[in-house]
C-alpha positions, 0 to 999 in steps of 0.5 A: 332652266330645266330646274325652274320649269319642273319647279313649275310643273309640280307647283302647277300640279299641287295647285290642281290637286288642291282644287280637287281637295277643296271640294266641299259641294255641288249640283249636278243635272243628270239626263236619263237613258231607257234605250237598253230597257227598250232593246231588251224588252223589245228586240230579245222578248220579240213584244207585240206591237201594242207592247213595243209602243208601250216601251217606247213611248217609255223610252221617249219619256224618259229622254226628257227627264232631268234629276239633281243631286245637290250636296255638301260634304255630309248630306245630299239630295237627289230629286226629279227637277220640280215642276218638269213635264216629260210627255203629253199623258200626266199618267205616263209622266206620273209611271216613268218618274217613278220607275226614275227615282220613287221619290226624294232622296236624302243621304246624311254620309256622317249618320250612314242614313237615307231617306226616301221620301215618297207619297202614295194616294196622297200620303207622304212617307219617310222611309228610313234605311241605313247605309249598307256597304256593297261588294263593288268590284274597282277596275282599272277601266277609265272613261271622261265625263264633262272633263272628269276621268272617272274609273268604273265600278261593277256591282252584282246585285240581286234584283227581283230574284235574278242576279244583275249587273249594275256600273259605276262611273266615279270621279276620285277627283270630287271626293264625297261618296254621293250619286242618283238613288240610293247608290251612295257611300261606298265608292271613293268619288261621286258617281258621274254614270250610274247603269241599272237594268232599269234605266242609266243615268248621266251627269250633264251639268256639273257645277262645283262650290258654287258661290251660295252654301249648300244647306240641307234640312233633314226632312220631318213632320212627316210619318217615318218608318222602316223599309220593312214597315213600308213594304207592309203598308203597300202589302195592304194597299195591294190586298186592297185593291185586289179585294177591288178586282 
């Protein structure tokens, strides 16, 4: 009988295992939190009133935006859900979409590329980058996310000129190297939970081979460029305006 049941158990478990193995695309709904943003800039920078209510209608804003990830096997997009309204000012909806995510974002794994796909006074660019590799520390650490076990990942970073601490939360169990923004193809599961300094990112919804193929056009007939290239457009729309001034 002792036989039979671990016969049992081990075909119960590779059964599972193929499962994890087979999956091959996906959506995931991500819910955004600015709360560590808001407690930073207001509670250690002692702000102003006027300040504060700036950061925490910031904050609030932020509780109602969503972004989707969509992928396959080889590509992703990650993108703000269309046609959301997160607040009463279109300003303000306008400035927290972009402090989100600054556009659309297309990965191709196979290629090692992203693009960002952005618009500035009503012009859409493509910026081109590849896929670079990051010194992601893998702990042992382990939390669950919508009944995933994920392992945390620590990245130190360099970002506007002080070194910052990003975390991961990845799930080896959904083996493709995707997640929100340009966090992408160098840790060995999807990112369920993303912290930046900015903001923290959170799976929701987590809906897996779904019944309708996942195609994903590479976007084009569109102005391509660099990141270089990009930087140096907004450095003469900044001179520009401050010709303006």
């Amino acid at each position: 009988m002792k036989k039979y049941s671990l016969i049992y158990i081990v075909a119960v478990l590779f059964g599972v295992n193929q499962i994890f193995a087979q999956i091959t695309s996906g959506k995931i709904l991500y819910n955004v939190s600015m709360e560590d943003y808001y407690n930073k800039n207001v509670k250690e920078k002692e702000a102003s009133p006027q300040l504060e209510k700036m950061h925490r209608m910031t904050a609030d804003a932020a509780k109602n935006i969503q972004l989707e990830l969509i992928f396959n096997q080889e590509q992703s997009i990650f993108q703000h859900q269309k046609g959301l309204s997160i607040s009463d000012f279109k300003e303000l909806d306008e400035f927290v979409k972009y402090l989100i995510a600054k556009g659309v974002y297309f990965t191709n794994l196979t290629k090692g590329k992203q693009i960002l796909q952005t618009s500035y006074e009503g012009r859409k660019y493509n910026v081109r980058s590849e896929i670079t590799k990051q010194d992601w520390t893998l702990t042992k650490e382990k939390k669950e996310f919508e009944k995933f076990i994920c392992n945390k990942a620590v990245l130190v970073k360099e970002i506007a000129g002080k070194n910052r601490e990003i975390i991961a939360w990845y799930a080896p169990e959904i083996p493709v190297s995707f997640g929100p923004v340009d966090y992408v193809g160098n840790l060995p599961g999807l990112i369920l939970e993303l912290k930046l300094p900015i903001a923290t990112y959170t799976a929701g919804k987590i809906e897996l081979n779904p019944k309708k193929d996942i195609k994903i056009d590479w976007p084009k007939d569109i102005d391509t460029m660099t990141e270089e290239e990009y930087k140096k457009e907004g450095d003469k729309v900044k001179a520009r305006l401050d010709e303006g001034w």
